[in-house]
Residue, then its C-alpha position, 0 to 999 in steps of 0.5 A: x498497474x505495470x508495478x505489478x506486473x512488471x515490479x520487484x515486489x516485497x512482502x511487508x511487516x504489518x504486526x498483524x498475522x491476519x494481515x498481508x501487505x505486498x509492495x511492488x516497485x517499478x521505474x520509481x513508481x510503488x504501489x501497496x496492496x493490504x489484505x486481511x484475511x481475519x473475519x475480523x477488524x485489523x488496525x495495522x502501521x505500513x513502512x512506507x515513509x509517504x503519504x499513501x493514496x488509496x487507489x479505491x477510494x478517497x480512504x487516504x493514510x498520512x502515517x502509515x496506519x490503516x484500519x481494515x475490515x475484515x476480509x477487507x482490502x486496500x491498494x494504494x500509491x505510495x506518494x500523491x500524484x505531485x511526487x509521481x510526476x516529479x520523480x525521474x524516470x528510472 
């Protein structure tokens, strides 16, 4: 995942304390990884504006909200593949 590696990265408000949530940006391209820390079940909303596909399983978030496991985790693209490949390259 080249956003992470060589991404600008942003810390997330998820409304959970339990919960982090790290955006990594690069060349028009983001990807959102969520952890929760709490051995138990968290539901929280993420910022992102688009759909997020989960790069894990087919476990995909239309509005933001993600319910979570505990000491789950979830990485997702934000956007679907059509978005991805139409942006211009930055």
């Amino acid at each position: 995942m080249p956003e992470i590696g060589w991404g600008d990265w942003t810390v997330l408000e998820t409304g959970s304390p339990h919960v982090l949530a790290i955006r990594y940006d690069w060349r028009g391209n983001s990807v959102i990884a969520v952890h929760n820390v709490d051995s138990k079940p968290q539901t929280v909303r993420l910022p992102s504006g688009q759909p997020l596909v989960n790069l894990l399983s087919n476990d995909h978030s239309e509005g933001g909200k993600i319910a979570i496991e505990g000491h789950g985790y979830r990485w997702y693209r934000v956007g679907g593949l059509v978005e991805i490949l139409n942006r211009e390259r930055a």
